[in-house]
N, C-alpha and C positions, 0 to 999 in steps of 0.2 A: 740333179733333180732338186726340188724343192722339200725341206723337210721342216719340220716343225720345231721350236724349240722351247724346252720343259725344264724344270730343276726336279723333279719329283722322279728318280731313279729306285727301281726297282732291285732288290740284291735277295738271294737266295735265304731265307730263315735256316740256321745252323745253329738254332739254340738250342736241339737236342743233342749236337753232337759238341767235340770237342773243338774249341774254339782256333780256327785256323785267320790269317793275315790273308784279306785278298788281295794281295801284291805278291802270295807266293801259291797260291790254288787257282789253278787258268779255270774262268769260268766259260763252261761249252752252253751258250740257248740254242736249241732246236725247235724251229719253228713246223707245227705239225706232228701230231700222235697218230699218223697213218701208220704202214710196216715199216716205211724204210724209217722214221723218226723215233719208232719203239725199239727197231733193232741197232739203233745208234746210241741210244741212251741203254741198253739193255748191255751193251757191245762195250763201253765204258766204265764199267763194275767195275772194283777193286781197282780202278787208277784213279793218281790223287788230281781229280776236277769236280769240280762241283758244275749239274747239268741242271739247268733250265727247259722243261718241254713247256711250250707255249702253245695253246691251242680253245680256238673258238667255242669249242662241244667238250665235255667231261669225260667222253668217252671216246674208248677206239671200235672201231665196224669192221668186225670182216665182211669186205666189202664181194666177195666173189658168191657169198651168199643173202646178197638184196633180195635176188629175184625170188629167192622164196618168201621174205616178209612179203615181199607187193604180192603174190598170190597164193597168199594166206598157209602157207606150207610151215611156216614158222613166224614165231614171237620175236620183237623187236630185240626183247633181255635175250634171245636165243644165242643172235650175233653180238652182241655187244658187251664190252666191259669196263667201267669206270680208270682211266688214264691213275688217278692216285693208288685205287687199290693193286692195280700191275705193279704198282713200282713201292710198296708198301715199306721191304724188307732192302728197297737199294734206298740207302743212306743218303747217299753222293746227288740225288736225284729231287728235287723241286717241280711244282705244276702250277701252272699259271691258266685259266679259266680267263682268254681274253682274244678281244681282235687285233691282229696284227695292220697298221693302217701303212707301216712305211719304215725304211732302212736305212740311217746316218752312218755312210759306210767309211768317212774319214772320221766320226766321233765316236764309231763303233757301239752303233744302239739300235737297238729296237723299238718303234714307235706304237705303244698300245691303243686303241680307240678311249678306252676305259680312263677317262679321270684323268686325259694326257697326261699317262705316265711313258716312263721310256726303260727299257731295260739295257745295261751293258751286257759287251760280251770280247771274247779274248779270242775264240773260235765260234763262229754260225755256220749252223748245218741249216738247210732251208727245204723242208719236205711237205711244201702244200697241197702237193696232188695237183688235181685237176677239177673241171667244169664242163657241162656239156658245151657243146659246139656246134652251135645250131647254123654256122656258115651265112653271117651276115645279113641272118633272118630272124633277128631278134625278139619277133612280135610271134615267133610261134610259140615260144616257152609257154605264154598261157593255156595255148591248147592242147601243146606235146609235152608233158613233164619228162625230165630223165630220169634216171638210176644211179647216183649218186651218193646219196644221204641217207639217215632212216627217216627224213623226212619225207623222202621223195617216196621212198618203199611205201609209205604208211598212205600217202596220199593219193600213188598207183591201185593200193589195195581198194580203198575208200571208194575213188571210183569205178573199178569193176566190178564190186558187190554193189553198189548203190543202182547201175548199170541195171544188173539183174532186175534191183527192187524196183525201179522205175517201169522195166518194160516188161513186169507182173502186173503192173496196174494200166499198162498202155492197151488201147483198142483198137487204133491206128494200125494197120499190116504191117507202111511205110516207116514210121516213125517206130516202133516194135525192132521192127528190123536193122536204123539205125543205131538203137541203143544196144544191140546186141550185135553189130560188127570192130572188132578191134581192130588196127591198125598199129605194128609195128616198124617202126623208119630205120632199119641198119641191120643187117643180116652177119653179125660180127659175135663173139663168144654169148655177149648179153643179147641180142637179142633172139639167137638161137636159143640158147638156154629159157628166157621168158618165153619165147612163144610156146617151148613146148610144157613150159609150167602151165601155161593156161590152158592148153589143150587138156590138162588134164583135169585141172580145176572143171572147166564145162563138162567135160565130156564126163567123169568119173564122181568126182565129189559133189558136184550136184544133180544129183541124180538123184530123183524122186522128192526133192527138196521142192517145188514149185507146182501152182496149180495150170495154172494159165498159159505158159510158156513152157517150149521144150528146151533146155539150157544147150542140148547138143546141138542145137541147130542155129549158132551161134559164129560167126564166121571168125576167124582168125586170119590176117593179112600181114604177111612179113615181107618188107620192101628190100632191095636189097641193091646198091648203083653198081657194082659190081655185075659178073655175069655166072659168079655162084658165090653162096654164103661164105663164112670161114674161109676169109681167100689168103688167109697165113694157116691155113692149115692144109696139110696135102692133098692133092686135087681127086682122088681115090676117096677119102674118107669125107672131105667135101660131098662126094654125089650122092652117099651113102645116108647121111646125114640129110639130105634133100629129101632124100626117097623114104626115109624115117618120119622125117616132118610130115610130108604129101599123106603118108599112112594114118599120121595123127587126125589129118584134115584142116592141117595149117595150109592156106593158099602161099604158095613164092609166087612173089613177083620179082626176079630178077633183069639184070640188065637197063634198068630204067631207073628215073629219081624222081621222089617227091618236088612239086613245084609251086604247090602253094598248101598253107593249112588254115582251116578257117573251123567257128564254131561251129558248124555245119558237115561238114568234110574235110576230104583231100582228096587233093590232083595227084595223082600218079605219072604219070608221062602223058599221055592223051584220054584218059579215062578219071572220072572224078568217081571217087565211092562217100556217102553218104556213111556219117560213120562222127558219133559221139566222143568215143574212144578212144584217140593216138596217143603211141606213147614213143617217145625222142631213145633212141639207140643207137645213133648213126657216128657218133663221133664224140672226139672231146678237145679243149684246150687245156690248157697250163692255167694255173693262177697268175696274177699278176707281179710275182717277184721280180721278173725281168723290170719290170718298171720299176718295182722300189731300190731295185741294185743298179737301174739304167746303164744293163748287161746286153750284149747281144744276143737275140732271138731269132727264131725260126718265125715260120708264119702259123702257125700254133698259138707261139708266147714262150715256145720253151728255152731256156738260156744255156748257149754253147758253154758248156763246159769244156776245162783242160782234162787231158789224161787222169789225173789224180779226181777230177770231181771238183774242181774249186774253178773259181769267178775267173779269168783275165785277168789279172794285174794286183787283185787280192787273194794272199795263199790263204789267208783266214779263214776265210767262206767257200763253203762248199753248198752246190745244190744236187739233189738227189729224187728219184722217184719220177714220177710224173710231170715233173717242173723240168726234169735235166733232160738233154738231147744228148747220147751218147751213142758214137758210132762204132760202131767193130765189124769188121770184116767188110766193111762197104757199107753196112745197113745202119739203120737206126736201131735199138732195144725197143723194146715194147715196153708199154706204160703197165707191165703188171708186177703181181706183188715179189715175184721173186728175184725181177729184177733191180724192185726198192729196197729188199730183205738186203739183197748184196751190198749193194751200193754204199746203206744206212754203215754196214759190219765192215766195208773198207774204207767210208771217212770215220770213222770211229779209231781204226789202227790207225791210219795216218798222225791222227791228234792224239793220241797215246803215244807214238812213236816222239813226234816232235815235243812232247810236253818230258820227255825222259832224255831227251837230247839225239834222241836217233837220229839216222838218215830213214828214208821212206823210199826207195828207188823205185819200185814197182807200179804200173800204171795199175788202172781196174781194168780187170778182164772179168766179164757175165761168166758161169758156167752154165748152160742152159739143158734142165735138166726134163723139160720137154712140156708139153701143154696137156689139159684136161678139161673137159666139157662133158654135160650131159644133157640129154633132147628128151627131158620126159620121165616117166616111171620107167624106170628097170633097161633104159638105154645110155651109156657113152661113150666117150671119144679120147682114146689115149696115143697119143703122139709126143715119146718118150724113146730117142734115138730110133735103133732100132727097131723099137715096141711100136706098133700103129696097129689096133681094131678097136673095134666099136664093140657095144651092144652089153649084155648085164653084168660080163665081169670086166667091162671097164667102166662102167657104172659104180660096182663095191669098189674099182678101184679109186676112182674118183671121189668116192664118201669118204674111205680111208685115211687118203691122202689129205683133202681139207679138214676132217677132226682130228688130224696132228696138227695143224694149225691154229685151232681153234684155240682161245687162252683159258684155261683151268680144267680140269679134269673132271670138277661137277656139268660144266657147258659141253662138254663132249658127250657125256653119259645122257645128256637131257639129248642133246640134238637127236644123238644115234637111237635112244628111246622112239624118239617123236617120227625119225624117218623110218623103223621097223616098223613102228604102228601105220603110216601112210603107206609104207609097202601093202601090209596085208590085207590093211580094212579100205584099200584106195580113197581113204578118206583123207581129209582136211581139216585140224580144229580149229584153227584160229581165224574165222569168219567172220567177226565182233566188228561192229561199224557204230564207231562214238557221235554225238551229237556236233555240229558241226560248230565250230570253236571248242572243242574239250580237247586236254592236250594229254595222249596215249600213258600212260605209266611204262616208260620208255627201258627204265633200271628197278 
């Protein structure tokens, strides 16, 4: 591939610590502060490398909880926490606040957007996640945003409360009625999970809040091309989960695919709905690394890794997360976090291993420690070996489980606060819709 060429090289600041030769400290960049890049740099503590995370956004998102910022169940600071301050007290560790535009994989650099600078590296871990994957229908993103980003969450929220306000002052039956049907495209952990955020959003927290309009009577559409939702998850707690939804007053539309999206609607299979609102939950791709390593890919974008997690032909680079296509047992892994967590924590040993002269024998193996979803207030879904039911005490199990996730022990104490109080008063606080160009106080 074609790559750029710069003399302006980027090297780690080590002027707080004690002055080491970089011809004897391998320098590891990790491109991406998602989990598998946090638990790669987190993973390499107390070995002598000096680590580069490089990343577009300041911060890292738990990303398993968007769906509450987009309906208003939680603050943006809820999820998120500054990439410098995580890594405050590791030494060995640098942040870079940049765009990655491209990868000189025989000059071993990194190609920044910013000020064409380039960064070296001795080892690259490459953890960019993914993008929605709107399937070759590029012109819907205007009308269907995904669930990706906090920007994406912020601007889900914005418009389903705006939604409301608009069709408080509508007179129109028709047009009333448009502004208050939502549309969701993908029947898969997030769109189950969102649809049944919103269900409750309308159905509970706004309640008694409006003159004009009843918020319950608000239509909810989860599309789904499949012939039941959650179709990696077992076929039993699948229907269960259907029957949960139908309860809330979420319509399934399974079996069928969205066919077109316009400011106006969407096409369903044979029926158009009239509808403000859709929001993109049907899929995703890989970022573009495969092109900056011009690695072999999937039709995704994601790049075949070896056994170990690294490139074809460079043991240097390793790709992890959402970008890497990892098969075991016949299948592919899934693009979630705990199969980045791992992945981030075994190219980490590998490159601690060979930086102290090891051998590395051992390929990556997932250990899969089971899945968790929740449809709503006080409902969900644990499929965890053995373990498979639904409903409130896999709900707390589910809370649980993501606030050991969470980073810092104040951000745990606020969430688990803010979801007691949405348990009991089935209310919602963070409702707040900023002027349009004002940008959220994100940190």
């Amino acid at each position: 591939m074609q790559v750029k060429t710069t003399t302006q090289a980027i090297r780690p600041d080590t002027s707080e610590e004690k002055p080491v030769s970089p011809t004897t400290t391998p320098h590891v960049v990790i491109i991406g502060a998602g989990f598998g890049g946090l638990e790669a740099a987190k993973s390499l503590d107390k070995h002598p490398v000096q680590v580069t995370i490089i990343d577009r956004h300041n911060h890292h998102v738990f990303q398993p909880m968007l769906y509450q910022v987009a309906t208003a169940g939680l603050s943006p600071a809820d999820i998120a926490a500054p990439v410098r301050h995580i890594f405050k007290k590791q030494k060995n560790v640098a942040v870079l606040m940049a765009e990655v535009t491209g990868i000189d994989v025989q000059e071993q650099r990194v190609h920044l957007r910013e000020d064409d600078q380039t960064v070296p590296y001795d080892y690259l871990i490459v953890a960019t996640g993914a993008t929605n994957n709107y399937f070759e229908h590029e012109e819907w993103q205007h009308f269907a945003p995904g669930l990706k980003s906090l920007n994406d969450a912020l601007d889900i929220r914005s418009r389903v409360l705006l939604a409301f306000e608009a069709a408080e002052r509508e007179s129109d039956a028709e047009k009333r009625q448009a502004l208050l049907t939502f549309v969701l495209v993908g029947g898969g952990p997030t769109g189950v999970e969102l649809a049944g955020a919103l269900a409750d959003l309308v159905r509970n927290a706004f309640a008694g809040d409006f003159r004009h309009i009843q918020p319950q009577s608000a239509r909810i559409i989860l599309v789904q091309g499949p012939a039941r939702v959650l179709p990696h998850f077992p076929a039993a707690i699948a229907r269960k989960v259907q029957r949960h939804l139908a309860q809330m007053g979420v319509e399934l539309r399974t079996g069928v695919h969205v066919t077109a999206i316009d400011e106006g609607g969407v096409q369903i299979g044979k029926d158009r709905v009239e509808t403000r609102n859709v929001i993109w939950t049907a899929g995703v791709k890989a970022s573009p690394a495969g092109q900056w390593l011009n690695a072999p890919v999937d039709h995704d974008g994601r790049v075949k890794v070896q056994r170990d997690l690294t490139v074809p032909g460079h043991d240097t680079i390793f790709v992890i997360g959402d970008t890497a296509l990892v098969t075991q047992k016949g299948k592919h892994l899934p693009g979630v976090a705990p199969v980045a967590i791992q992945e981030g924590r075994y190219a980490a040993s590998v490159i601690a291993d060979r930086v102290a002269g090891k051998a590395h024998p051992r390929p990556f193996r997932y250990f899969d420690k089971g899945t968790l979803a929740t449809v709503g207030r006080a409902f969900g879904v644990v499929n965890m070996g053995p373990l498979r039911f639904t409903g409130t005490l896999a709900w707390f199990t589910w809370l649980f489980v993501h606030l050991l996730f969470l980073i810092g022990l104040p951000k745990r104490l606020q969430v688990f606060l803010q979801y007691a109080w949405t348990y009991l008063s089935f209310q919602k606080g963070d409702r707040i819709v900023l002027p349009e160009g004002t940008s959220p106080p994100v940190l």
